[in-house]
C-alpha positions as CSV (number, residue, x, y, z in Angstrom):
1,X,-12.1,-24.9,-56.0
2,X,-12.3,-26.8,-52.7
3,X,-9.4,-28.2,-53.2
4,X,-7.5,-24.7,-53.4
5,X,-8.9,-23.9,-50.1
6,X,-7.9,-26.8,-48.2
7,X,-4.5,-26.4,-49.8
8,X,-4.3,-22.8,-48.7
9,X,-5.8,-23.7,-45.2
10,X,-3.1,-26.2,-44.7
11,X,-0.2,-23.7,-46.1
12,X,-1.8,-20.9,-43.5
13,X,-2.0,-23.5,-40.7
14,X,2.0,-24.9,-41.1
15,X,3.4,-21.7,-41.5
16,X,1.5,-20.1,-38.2
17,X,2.7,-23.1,-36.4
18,X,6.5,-22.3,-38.0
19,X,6.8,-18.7,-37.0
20,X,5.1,-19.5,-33.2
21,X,8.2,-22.4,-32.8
22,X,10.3,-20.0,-34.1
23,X,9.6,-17.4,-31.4
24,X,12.2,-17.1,-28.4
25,X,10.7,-18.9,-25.5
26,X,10.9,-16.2,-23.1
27,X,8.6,-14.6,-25.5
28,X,5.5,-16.4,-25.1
29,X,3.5,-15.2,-22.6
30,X,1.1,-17.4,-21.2
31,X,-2.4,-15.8,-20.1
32,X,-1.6,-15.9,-16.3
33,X,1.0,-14.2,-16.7
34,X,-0.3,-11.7,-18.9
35,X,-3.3,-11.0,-16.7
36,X,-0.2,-10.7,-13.6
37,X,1.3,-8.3,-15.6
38,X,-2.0,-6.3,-16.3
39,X,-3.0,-6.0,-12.3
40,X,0.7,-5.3,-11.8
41,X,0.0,-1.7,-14.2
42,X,-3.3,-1.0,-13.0
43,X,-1.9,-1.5,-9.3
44,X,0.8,0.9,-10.1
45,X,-1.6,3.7,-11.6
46,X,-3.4,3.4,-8.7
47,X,-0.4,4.2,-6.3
48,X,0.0,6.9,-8.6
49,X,-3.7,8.8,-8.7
50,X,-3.8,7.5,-4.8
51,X,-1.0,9.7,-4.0
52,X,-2.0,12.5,-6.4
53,X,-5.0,13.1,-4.9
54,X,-3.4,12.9,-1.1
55,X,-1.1,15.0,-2.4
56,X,-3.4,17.5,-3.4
57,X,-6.0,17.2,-0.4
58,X,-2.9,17.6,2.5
59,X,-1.6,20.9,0.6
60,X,-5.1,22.1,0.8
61,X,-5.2,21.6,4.1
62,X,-2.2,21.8,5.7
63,X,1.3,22.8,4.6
64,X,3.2,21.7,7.8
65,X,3.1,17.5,6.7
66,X,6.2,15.7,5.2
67,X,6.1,13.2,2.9
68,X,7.9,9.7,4.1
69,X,9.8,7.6,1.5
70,X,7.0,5.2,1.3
71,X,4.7,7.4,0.4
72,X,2.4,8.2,4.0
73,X,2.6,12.2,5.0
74,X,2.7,12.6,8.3
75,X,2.6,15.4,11.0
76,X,4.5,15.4,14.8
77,X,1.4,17.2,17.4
78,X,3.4,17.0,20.0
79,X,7.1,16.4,20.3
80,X,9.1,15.1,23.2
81,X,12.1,13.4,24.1
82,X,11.5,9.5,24.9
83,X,12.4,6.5,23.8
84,X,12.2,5.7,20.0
85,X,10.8,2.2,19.4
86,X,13.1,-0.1,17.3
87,X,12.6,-3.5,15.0
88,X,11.3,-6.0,17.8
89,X,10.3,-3.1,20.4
90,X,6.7,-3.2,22.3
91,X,4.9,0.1,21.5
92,X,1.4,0.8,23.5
93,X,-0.2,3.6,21.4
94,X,-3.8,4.7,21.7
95,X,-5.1,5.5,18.3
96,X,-7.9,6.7,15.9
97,X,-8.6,5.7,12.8
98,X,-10.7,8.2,10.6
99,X,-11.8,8.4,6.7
100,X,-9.4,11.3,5.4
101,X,-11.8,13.5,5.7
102,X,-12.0,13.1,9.6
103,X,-15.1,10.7,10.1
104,X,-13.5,8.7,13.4
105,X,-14.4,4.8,12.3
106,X,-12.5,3.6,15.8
107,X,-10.4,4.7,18.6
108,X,-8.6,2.3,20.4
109,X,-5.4,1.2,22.2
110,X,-2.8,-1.1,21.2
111,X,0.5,-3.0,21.8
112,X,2.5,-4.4,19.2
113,X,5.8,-6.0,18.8
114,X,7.7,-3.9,15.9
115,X,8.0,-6.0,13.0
116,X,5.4,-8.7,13.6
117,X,2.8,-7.0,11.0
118,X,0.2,-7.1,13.4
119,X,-0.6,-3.5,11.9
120,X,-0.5,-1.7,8.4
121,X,2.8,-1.3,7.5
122,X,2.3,2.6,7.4
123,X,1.2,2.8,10.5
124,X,4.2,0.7,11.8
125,X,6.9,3.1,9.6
126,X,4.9,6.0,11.5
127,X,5.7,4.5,14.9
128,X,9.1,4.2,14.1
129,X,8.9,8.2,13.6
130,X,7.9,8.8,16.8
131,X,9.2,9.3,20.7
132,X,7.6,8.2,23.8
133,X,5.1,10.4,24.7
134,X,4.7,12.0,21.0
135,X,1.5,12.4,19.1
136,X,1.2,12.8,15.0
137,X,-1.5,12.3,12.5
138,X,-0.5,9.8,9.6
139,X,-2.1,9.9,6.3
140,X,-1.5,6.8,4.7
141,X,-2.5,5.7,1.0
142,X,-4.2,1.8,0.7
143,X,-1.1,0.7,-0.4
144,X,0.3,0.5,2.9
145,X,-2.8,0.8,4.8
146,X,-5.3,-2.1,4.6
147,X,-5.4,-2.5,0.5
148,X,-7.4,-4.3,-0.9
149,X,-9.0,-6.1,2.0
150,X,-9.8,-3.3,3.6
151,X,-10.5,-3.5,7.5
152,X,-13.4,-5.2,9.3
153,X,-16.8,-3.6,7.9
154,X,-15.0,0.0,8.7
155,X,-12.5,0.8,5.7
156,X,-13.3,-0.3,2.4
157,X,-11.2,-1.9,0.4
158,X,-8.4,0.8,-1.6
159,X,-9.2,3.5,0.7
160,X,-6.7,5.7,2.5
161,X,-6.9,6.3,5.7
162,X,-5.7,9.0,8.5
163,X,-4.5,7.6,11.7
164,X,-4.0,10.2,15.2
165,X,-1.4,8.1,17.2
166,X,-0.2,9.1,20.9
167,X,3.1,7.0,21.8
168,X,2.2,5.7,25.1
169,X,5.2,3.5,26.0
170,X,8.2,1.6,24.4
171,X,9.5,-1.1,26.0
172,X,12.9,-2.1,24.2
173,X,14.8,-5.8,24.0
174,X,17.8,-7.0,24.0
């Protein structure tokens, strides 16, 4: 009776191995990659709930915000005529940076070179947006806010934030 086991144990064991070198080799997965592929989809349905509920909280409470491309709604105060910053451009922009639901965690000034990332990439496509002179508000999902790091002890880390900028000056190069 043993002996029928260990023969069947061995017949199980060579034909596994068969069918796995038979497999294509861009089939195999390895578990890094699997576990890549898994944050990848949780990542994405997280962009999508993210945006949902911004979605749903900005049509509550305003119906005058457009929706940009990547995904921040956003809202002109006050509109002028200025200069409109460029890729490599100095902005100076005095800010605040608020939980959606208003609570101001900083307000500050800044100058940035466009294009440097020295600020969240939402915030940077919301310059872009604006004039000299012009104010907005900018609500703008983790994803392209501070994500997963969040910022300082202030915004925690997924957390969307609302920005009220005021376009001070743009100094353009050549």
């Amino acid at each position: 009776m043993k002996a029928y086991f260990v023969v069947l144990f061995i017949f199980c064991l060579f034909s596994c191995r068969k069918k796995e070198a038979q497999l294509p080799a861009n089939k195999i997965e390895t578990k890094s990659q699997i576990q890549s592929e898994t944050l990848r989809t949780i990542n994405q349905e997280m962009v999508l709930l993210e945006d949902s509920f911004l979605h749903g909280f900005i049509s509550g409470q305003d119906s005058a915000f457009n929706k940009h491309d990547s995904g921040f709604y956003y809202k002109k105060l006050i509109e002028k005529t200025g200069e409109t910053p460029k890729e490599h451009d100095e902005c100076l922009f005095k800010y605040s940076l608020c939980l959606i639901d208003g609570t101001v965690l900083e307000n500050a000034q800044k100058n940035v070179t466009i294009g440097k990332k020295e600020i969240p990439v939402g915030l940077e496509e919301g310059l872009l947006l604006m004039r000299e002179g012009e104010k907005a508000i900018f609500y703008l999902p983790s994803s392209i806010a501070y994500r997963m790091k969040g910022y300082e002890h202030l915004v925690p880390p997924y957390t969307s934030v609302r920005f009220e900028v005021e376009l001070m000056k743009v100094k353009t190069t050549n």
